[in-house]
MOPAC internal coordinates of N, CA, C and O (Angstrom, degrees):
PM7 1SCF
backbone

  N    0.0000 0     0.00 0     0.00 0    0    0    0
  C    1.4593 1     0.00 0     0.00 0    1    0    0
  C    1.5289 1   108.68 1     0.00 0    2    1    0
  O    1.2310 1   127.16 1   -47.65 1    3    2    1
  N    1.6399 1   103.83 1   132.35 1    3    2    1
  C    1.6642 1    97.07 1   170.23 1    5    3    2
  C    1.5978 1   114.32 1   -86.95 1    6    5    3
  O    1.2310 1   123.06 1   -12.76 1    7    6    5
  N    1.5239 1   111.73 1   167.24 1    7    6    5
  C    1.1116 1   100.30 1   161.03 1    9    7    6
  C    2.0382 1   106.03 1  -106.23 1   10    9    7
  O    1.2310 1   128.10 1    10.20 1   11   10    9
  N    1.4838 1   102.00 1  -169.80 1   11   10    9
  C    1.6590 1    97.82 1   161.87 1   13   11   10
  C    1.3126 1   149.20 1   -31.18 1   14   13   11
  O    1.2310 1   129.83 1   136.06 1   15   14   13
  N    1.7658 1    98.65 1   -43.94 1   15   14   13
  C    1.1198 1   118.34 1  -162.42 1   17   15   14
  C    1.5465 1   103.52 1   -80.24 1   18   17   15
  O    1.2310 1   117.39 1   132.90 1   19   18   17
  N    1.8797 1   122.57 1   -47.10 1   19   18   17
  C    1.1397 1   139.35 1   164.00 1   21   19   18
  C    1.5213 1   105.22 1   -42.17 1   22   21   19
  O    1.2310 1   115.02 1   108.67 1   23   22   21
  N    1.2100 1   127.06 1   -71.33 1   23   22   21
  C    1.4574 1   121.35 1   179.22 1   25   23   22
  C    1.4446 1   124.87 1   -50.95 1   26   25   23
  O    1.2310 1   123.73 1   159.49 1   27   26   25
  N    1.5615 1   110.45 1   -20.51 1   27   26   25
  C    1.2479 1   124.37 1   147.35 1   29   27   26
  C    1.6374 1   129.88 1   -42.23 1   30   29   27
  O    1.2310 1   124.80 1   103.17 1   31   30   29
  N    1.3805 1   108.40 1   -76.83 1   31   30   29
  C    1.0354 1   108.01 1   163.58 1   33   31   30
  C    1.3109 1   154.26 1   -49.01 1   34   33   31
  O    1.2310 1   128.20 1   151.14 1   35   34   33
  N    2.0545 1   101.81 1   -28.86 1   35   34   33
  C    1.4047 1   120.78 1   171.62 1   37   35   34
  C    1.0837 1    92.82 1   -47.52 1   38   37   35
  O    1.2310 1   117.78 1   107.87 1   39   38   37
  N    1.7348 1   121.83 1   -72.13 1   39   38   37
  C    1.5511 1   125.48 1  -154.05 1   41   39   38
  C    1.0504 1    93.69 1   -70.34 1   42   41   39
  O    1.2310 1    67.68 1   131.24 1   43   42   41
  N    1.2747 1   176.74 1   -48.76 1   43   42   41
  C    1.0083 1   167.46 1   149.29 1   45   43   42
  C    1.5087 1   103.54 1     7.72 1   46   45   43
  O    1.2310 1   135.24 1    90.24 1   47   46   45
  N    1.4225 1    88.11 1   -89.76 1   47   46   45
  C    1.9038 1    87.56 1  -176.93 1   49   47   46
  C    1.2241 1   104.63 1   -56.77 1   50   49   47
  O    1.2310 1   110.20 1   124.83 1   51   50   49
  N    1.8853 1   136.02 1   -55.17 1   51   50   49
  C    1.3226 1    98.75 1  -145.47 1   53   51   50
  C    1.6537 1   114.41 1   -73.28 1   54   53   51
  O    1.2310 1   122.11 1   167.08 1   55   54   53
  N    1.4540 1   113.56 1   -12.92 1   55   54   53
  C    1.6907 1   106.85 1   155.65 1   57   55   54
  C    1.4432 1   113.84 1   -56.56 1   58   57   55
  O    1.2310 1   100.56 1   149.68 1   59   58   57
  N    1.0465 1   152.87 1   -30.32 1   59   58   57
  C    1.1624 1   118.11 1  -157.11 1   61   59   58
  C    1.4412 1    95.90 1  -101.86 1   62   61   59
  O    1.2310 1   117.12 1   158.28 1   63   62   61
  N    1.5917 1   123.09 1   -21.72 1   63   62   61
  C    1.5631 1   109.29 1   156.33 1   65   63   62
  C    1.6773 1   126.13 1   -69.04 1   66   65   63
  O    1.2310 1   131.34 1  -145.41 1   67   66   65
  N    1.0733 1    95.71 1    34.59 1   67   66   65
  C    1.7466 1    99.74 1  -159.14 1   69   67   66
  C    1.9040 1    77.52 1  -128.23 1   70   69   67
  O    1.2310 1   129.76 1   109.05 1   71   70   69
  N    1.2385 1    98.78 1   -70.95 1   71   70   69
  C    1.7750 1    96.02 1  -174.60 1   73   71   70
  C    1.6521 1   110.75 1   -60.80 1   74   73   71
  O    1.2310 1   106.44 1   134.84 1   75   74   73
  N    0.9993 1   142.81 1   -45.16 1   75   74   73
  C    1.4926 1   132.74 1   147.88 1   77   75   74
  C    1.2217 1   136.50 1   -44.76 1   78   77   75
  O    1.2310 1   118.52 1   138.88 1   79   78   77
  N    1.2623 1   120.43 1   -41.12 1   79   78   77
  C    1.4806 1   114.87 1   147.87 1   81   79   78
  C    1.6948 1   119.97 1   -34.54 1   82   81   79
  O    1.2310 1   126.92 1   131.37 1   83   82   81
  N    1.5800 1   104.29 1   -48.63 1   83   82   81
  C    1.6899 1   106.05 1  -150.59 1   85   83   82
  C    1.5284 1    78.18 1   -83.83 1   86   85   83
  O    1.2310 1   108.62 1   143.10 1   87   86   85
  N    0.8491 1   138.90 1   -36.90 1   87   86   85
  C    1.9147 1   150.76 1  -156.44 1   89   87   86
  C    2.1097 1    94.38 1   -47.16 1   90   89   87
  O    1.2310 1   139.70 1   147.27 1   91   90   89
  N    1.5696 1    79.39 1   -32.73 1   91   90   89
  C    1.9598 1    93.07 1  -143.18 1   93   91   90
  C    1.8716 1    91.83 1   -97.39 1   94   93   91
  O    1.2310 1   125.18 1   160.12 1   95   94   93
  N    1.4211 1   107.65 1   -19.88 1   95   94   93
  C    1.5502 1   125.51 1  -167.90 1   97   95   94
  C    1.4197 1   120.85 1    47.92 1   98   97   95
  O    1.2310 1   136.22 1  -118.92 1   99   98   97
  N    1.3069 1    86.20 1    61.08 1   99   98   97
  C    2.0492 1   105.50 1  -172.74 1  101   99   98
  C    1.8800 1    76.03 1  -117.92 1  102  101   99
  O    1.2310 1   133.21 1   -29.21 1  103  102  101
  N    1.5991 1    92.07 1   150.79 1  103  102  101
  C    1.3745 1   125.49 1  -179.58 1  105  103  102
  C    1.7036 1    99.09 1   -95.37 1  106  105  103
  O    1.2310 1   129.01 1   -36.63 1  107  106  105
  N    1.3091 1   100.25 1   143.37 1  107  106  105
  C    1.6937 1   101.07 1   163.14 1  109  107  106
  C    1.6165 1   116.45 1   -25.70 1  110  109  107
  O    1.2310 1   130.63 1   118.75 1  111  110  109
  N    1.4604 1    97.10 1   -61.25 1  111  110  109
  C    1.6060 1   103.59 1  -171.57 1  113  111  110
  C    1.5961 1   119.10 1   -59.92 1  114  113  111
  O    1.2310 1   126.45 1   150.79 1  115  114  113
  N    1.3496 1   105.20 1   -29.21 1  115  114  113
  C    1.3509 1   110.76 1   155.29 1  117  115  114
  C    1.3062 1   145.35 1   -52.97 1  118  117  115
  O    1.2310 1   127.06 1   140.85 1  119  118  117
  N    1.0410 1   104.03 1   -39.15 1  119  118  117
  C    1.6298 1   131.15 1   161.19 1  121  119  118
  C    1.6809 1   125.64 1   -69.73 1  122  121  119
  O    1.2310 1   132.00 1   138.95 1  123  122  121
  N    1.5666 1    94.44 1   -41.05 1  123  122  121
  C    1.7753 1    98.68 1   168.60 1  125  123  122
  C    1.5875 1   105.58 1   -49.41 1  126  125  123
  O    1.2310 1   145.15 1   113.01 1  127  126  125
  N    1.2177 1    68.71 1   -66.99 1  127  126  125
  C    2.0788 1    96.18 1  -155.92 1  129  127  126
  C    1.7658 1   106.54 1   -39.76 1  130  129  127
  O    1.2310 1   122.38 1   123.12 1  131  130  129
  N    1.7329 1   113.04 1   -56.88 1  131  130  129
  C    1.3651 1   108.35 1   162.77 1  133  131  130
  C    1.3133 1   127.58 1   -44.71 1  134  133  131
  O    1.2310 1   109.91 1   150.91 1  135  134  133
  N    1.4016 1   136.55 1   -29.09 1  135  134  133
  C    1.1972 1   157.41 1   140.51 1  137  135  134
  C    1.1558 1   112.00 1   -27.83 1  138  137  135
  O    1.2310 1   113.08 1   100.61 1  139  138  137
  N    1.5946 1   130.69 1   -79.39 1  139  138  137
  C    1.2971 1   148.14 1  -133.08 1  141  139  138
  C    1.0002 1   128.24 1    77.61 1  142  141  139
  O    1.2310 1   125.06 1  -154.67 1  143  142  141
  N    1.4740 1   107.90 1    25.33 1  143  142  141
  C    1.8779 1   114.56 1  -174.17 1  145  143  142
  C    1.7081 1    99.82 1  -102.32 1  146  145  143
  O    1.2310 1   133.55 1    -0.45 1  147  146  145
  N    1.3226 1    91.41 1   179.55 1  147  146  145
  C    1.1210 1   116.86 1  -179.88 1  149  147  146
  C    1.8051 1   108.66 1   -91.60 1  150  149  147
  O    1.2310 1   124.97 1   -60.64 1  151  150  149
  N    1.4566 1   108.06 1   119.36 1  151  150  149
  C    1.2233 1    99.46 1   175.19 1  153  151  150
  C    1.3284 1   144.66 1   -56.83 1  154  153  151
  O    1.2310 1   124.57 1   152.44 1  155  154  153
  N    1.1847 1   108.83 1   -27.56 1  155  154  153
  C    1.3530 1   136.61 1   170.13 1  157  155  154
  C    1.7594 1   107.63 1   -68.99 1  158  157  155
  O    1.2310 1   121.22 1   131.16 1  159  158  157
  N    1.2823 1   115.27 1   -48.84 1  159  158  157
  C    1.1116 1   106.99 1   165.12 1  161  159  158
  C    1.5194 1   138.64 1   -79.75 1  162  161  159
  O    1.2310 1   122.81 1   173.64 1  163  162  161
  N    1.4310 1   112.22 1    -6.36 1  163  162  161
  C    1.5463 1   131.18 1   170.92 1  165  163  162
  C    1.6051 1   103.47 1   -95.40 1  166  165  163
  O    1.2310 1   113.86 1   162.19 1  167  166  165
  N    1.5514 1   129.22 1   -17.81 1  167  166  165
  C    1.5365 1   111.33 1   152.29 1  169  167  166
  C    1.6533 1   110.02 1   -75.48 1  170  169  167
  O    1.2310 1   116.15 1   117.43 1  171  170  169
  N    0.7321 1   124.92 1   -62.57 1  171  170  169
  C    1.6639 1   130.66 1   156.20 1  173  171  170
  C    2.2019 1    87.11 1     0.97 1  174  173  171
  O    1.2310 1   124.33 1    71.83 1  175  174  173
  N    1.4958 1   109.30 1  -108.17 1  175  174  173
  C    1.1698 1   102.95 1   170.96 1  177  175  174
  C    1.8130 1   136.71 1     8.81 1  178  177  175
  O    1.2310 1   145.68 1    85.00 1  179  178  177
  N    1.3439 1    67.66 1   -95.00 1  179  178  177
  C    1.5215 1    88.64 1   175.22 1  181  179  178
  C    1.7828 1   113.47 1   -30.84 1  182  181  179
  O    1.2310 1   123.97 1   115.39 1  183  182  181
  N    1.7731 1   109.99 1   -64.61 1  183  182  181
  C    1.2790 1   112.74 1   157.34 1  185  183  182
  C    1.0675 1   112.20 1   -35.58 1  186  185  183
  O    1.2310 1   101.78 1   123.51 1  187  186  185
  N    1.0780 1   150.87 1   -56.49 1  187  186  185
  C    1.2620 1   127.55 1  -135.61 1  189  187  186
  C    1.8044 1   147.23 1   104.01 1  190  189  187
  O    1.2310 1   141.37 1   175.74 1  191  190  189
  N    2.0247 1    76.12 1    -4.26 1  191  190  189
  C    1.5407 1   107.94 1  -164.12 1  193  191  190
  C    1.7918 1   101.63 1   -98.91 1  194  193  191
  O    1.2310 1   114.40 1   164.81 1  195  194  193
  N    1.3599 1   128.22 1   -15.19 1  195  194  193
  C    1.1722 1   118.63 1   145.18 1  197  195  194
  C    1.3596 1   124.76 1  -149.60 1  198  197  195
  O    1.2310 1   121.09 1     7.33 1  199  198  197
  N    1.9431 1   115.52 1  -172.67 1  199  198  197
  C    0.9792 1    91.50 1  -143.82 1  201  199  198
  C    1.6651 1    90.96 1  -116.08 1  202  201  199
  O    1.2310 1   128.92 1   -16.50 1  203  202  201
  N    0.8543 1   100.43 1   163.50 1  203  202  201
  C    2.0773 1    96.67 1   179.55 1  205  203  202
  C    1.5497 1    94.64 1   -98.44 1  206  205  203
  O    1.2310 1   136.18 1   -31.01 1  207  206  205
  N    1.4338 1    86.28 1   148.99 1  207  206  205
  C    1.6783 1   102.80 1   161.79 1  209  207  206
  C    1.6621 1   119.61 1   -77.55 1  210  209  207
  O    1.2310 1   130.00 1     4.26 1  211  210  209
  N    0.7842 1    98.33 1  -175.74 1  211  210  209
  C    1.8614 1    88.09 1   176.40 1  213  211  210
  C    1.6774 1   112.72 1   -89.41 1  214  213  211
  O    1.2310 1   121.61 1   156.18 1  215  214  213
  N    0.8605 1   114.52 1   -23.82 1  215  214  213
  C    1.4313 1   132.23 1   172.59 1  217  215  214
  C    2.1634 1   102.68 1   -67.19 1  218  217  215
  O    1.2310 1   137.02 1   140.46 1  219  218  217
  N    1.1480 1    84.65 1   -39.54 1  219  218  217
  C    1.6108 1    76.13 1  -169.11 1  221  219  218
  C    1.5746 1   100.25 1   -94.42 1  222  221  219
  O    1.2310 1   120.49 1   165.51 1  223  222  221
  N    1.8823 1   116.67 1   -14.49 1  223  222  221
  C    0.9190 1    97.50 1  -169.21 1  225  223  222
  C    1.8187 1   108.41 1   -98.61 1  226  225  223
  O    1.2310 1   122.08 1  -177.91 1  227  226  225
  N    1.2412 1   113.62 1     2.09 1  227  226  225
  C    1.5099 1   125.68 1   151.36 1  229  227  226
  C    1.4647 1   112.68 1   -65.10 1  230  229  227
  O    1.2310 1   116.54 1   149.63 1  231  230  229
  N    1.2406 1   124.18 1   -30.37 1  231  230  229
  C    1.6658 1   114.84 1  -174.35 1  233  231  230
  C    1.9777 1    98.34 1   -87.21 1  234  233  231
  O    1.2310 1   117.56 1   137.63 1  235  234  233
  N    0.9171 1   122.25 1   -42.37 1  235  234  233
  C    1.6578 1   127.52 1   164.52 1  237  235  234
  C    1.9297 1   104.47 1   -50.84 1  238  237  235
  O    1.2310 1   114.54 1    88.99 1  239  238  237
  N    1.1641 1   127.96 1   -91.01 1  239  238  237
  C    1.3659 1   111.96 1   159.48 1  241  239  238
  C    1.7179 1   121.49 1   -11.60 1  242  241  239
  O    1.2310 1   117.36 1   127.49 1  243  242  241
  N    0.9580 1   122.63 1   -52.51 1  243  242  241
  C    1.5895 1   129.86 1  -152.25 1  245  243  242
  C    1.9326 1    87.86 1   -87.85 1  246  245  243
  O    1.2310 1   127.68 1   133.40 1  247  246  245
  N    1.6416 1   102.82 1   -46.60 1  247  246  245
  C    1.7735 1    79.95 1   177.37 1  249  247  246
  C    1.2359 1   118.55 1   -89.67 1  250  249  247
  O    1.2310 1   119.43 1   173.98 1  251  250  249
  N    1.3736 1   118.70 1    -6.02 1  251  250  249
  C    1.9017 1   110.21 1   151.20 1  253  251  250
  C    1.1592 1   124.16 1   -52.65 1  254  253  251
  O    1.2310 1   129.05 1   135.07 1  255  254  253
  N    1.3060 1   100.16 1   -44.93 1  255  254  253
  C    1.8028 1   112.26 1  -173.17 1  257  255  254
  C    1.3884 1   100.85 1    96.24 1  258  257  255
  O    1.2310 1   112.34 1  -145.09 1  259  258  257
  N    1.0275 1   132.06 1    34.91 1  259  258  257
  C    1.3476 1   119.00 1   162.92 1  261  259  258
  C    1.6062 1   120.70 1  -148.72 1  262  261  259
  O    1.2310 1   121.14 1     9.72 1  263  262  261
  N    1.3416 1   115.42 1  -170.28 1  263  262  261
  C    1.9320 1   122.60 1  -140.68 1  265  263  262
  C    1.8025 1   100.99 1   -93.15 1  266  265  263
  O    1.2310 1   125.38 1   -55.90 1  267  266  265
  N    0.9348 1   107.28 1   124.10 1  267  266  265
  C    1.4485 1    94.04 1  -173.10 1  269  267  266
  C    1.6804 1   107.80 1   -42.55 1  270  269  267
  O    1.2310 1   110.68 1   148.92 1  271  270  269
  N    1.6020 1   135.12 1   -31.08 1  271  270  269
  C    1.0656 1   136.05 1   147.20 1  273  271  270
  C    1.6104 1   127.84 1     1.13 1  274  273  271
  O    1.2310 1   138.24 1   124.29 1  275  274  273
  N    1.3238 1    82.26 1   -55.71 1  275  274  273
  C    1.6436 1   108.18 1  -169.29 1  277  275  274
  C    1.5436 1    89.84 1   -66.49 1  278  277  275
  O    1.2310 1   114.20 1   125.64 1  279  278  277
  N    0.9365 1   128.59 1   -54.36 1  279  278  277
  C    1.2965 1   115.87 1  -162.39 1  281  279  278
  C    1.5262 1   125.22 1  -108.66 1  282  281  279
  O    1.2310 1   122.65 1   161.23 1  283  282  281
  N    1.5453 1   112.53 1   -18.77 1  283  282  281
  C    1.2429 1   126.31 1   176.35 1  285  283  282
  C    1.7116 1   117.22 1   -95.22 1  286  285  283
  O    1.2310 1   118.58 1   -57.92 1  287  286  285
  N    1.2037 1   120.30 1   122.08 1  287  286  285
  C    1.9652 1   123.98 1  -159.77 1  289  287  286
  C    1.4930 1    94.71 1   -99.06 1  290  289  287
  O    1.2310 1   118.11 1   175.70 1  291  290  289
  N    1.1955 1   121.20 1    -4.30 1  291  290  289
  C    1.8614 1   111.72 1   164.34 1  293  291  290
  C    1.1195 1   117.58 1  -123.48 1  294  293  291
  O    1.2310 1   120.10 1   180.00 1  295  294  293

């Protein structure tokens, strides 16, 4: 179970991989695929509807091109 603060943060990140994506004008599917994810499951993400591992969430970073910094506020 999450609490607030967690559901906080999901959306947190998966906007700001949502506004960097569009920044860069790569499509979801664009972003999977550089990844090796599943597209369906990297909109999932993005929403907010799941959660990446750190492993997957280094391969999402890595096909943005940018610092987990960039996207992570702690």
């Amino acid at each position: 179970m999450h609490n607030a603060q967690d559901e906080k943060t999901r959306k947190e990140i998966a906007d700001k991989f949502r506004e960097i994506r569009l920044e860069k004008g790569l499509k979801q599917s664009d972003v999977a695929e550089k990844a090796g994810l599943n597209a369906n499951y990297y909109a999932k993400v993005e929403r907010g509807e799941a959660i990446p591992s750190v492993i997957t969430l280094k391969k999402i970073l890595e096909a943005l091109g940018v610092k987990s910094s960039d996207v992570l506020s702690f």
